[in-house]
N, C-alpha and C positions, 0 to 999 in steps of 0.2 A: 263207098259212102255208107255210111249208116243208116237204119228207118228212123226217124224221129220217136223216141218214146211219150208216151203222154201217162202223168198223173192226176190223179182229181184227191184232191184236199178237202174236209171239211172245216176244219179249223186250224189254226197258226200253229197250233202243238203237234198236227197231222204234216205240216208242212215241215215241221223241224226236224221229225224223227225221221220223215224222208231224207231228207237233206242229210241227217248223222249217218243214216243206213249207206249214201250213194258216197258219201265222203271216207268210209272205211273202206273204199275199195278204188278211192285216187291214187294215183301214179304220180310223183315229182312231176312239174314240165309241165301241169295240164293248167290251162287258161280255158276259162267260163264267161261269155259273155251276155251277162242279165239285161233281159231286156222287158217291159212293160208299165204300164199306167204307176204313176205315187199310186203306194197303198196294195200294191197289186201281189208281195209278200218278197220282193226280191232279198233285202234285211234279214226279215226274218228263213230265207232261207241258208243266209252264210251262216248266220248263228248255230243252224244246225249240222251245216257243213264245218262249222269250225267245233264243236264236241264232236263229228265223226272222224276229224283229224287230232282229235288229242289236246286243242290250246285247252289252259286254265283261266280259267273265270270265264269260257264262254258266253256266260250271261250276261257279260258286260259288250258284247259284240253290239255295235250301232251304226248306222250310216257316217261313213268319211266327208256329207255333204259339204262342211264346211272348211275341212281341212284337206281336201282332194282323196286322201289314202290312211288305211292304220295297216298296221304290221301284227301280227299276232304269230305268236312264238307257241312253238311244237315243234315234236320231231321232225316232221316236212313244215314250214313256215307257210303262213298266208296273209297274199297281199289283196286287199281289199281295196278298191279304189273304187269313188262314187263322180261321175262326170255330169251330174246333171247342171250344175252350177257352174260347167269348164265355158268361158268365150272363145278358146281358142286351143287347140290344139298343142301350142306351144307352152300351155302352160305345162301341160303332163311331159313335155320333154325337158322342162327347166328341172323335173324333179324326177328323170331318170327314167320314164314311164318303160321305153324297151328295154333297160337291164332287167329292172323287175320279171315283166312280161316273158321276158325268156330265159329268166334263171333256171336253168333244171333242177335245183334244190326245194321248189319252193312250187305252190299253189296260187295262182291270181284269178280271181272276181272283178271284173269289172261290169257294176253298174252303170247304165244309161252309155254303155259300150257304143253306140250308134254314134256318139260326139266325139269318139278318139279317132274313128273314120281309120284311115290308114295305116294308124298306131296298131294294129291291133295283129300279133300274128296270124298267120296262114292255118297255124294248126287250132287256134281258139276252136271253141264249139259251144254253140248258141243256145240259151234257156230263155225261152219264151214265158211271162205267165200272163194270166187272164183272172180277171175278176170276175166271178160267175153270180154271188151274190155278196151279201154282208161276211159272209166268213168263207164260203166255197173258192175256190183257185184251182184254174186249170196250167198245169206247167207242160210244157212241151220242149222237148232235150232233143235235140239234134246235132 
């Protein structure tokens, strides 16, 4: 098992570059499961995981709240999927959620990960963040 790593952020541009820095060194197959308060910088951390992966227009990276999932295309693919708005479980399996989740091709984010409950592989690995002030975030990678 792993230590948990911990970073501390000053601002949302401190969280991005982290996030681009730890995304240049993912592996196919890996699932991330964001966990923390609205606001707490989960978004703004694919954003930056998604330039550490290569998508184009990463600027346009945004919450899937309202559509469950986006897809963003790069050499390794990333599936973003936000479950804060899921009533049920069964919604994420009407739209494939375990192929996704276990493609070896490809990279999955899922936000508010705690609502897919079961959905969620064995092998995900959990990103805590915290709000510490107005712009400060503590993230915690385990």
């Amino acid at each position: 098992m792993r230590k948990p790593a911990e970073i501390l952020t000053a601002s949302a541009e401190e969280t991005i570059a982290f996030a681009k820095h730890f995304g240049q060194g993912l592996k196919p197959g890996s699932v991330f499961c964001l966990e923390g308060p609205l606001g707490s910088g989960k978004t703004t951390f694919v954003k930056g995981l998604a330039q550490g992966l290569g998508v184009d227009h990463s600027e346009q990276v945004k919450s899937p709240t309202f559509v469950l999932m986006h897809v963003y295309k790069s050499k390794t693919p990333l599936y973003h999927f936000d479950c804060y708005r899921l009533d049920s479980t069964e919604e994420l399996e009407n739209i494939g959620f375990g192929d996704f989740v276990n493609d070896p091709k490809a990279i999955s984010c899922v936000e508010w990960a705690e609502k897919a409950k079961d959905l969620i592989p064995p092998h995900a690995r959990h990103i805590h963040f915290e709000i510490l002030d107005t712009t400060r975030r503590r993230i915690i990678i385990s």
